[in-house]
C-alpha positions as CSV (number, residue, x, y, z in Angstrom):
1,X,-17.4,4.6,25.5
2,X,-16.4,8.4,25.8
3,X,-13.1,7.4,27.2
4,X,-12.3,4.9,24.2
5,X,-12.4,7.3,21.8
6,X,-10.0,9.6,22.8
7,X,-8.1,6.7,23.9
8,X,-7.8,4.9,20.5
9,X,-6.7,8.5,18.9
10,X,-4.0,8.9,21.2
11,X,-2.7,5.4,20.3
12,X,-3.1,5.8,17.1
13,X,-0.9,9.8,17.1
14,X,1.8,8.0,19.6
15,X,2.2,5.3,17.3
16,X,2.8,7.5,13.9
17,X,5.2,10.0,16.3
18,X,7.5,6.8,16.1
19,X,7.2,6.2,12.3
20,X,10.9,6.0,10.9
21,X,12.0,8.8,8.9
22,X,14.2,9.3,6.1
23,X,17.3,11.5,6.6
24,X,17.3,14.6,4.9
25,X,20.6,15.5,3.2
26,X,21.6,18.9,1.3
27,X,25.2,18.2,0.4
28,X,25.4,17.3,-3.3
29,X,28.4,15.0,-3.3
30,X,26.9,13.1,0.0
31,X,23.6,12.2,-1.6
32,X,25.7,11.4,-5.0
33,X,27.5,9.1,-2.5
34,X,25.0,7.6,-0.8
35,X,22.8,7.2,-3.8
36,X,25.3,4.7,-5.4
37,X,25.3,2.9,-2.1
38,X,22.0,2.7,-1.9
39,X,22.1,1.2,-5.7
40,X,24.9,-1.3,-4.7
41,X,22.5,-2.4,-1.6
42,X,19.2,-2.8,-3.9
43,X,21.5,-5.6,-5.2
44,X,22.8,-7.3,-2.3
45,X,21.3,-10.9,-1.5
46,X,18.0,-10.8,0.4
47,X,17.1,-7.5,-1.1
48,X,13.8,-7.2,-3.1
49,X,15.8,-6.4,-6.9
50,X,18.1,-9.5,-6.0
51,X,15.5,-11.7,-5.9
52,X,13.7,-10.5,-8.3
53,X,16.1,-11.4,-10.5
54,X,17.3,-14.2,-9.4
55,X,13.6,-15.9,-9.6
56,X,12.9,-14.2,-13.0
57,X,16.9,-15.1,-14.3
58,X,17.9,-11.8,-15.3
59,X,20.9,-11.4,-17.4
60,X,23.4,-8.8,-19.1
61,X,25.7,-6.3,-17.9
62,X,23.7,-2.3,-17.5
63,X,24.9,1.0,-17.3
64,X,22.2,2.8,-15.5
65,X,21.6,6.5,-15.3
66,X,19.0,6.9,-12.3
67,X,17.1,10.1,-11.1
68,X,15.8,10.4,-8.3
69,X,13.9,13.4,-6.3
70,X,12.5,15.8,-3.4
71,X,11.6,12.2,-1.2
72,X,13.5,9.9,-2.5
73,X,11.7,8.8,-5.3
74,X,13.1,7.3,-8.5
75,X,11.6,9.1,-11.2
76,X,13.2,7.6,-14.3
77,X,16.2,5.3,-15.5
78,X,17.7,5.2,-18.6
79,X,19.5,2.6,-20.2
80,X,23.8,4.1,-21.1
81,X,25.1,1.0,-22.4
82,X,23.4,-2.8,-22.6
83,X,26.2,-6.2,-22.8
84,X,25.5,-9.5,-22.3
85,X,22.0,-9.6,-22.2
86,X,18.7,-9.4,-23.9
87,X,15.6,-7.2,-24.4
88,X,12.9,-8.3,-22.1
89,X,15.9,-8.6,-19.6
90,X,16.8,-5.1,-20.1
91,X,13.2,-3.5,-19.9
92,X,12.3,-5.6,-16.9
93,X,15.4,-5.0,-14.7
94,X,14.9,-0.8,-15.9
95,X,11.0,-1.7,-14.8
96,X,12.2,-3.1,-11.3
97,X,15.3,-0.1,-10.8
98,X,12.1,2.3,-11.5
99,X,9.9,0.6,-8.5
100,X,13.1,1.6,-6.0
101,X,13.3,4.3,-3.3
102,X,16.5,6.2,-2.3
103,X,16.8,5.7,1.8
104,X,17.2,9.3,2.2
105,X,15.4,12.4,1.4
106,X,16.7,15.8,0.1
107,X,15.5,19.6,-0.6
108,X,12.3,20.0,-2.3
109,X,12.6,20.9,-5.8
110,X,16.0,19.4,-5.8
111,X,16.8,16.0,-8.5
112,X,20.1,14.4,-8.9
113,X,21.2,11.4,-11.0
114,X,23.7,9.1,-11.0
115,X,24.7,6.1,-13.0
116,X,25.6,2.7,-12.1
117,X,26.6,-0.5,-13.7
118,X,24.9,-3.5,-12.8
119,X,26.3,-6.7,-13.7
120,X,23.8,-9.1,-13.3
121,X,25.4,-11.9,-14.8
122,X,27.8,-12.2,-12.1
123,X,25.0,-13.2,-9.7
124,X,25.5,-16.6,-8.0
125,X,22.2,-18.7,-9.0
């Protein structure tokens, strides 16, 4: 029993040591870049938003100004321009954007936004 205990604990710190981490970057333009990559993924088939809106049938065309901060985190989205669609569509595809996580990580204190058009009614159903 004296043995299991330290045993378990250094399972358990081995284990996190191998926990995937995000990449850290500094350069503005590259996490501009990569941020709109990581947009155009969140909508790529068998990702979470894709389905999402594909089971809820989502439509209109969004402009989408997203922030995002320090970890990754997407702190707010706001709505530039609305076509195509409706209101409940609108708020609950903004709802679902907000949910997201940027891959990446940059410097504390930093936040950067970009915007993006979504199209979603050029989804195939």
């Amino acid at each position: 029993m004296k043995r299991l205990v330290p045993l378990l604990l250094s399972v358990i710190v081995c284990t996190s040591a191998f926990a995937q981490k995000k990449e850290l970057l500094e350069d503005k333009d590259t996490i501009l870049q990569r941020a709109d990559q990581a947009l155009v993924a969140f909508m790529q088939p068998g990702a979470e938003l894709y389905e999402t809106v594909v089971k809820e049938n989502l439509t209109g065309t969004y402009a989408i100004q997203v922030s995002f901060r320090d970890k990754g985190d997407i702190c707010s989205v706001f709505v530039v321009s609305a076509e195509n669609g409706n209101i409940p569509s609108q708020n609950r595809f903004k709802d679902l954007v907000l949910q997201g996580n940027m891959p990446f990580k940059m410097p504390k204190g930093r936040q950067y936004n970009v915007t993006h058009t979504f199209d979603l009614n050029a989804i195939n159903r």
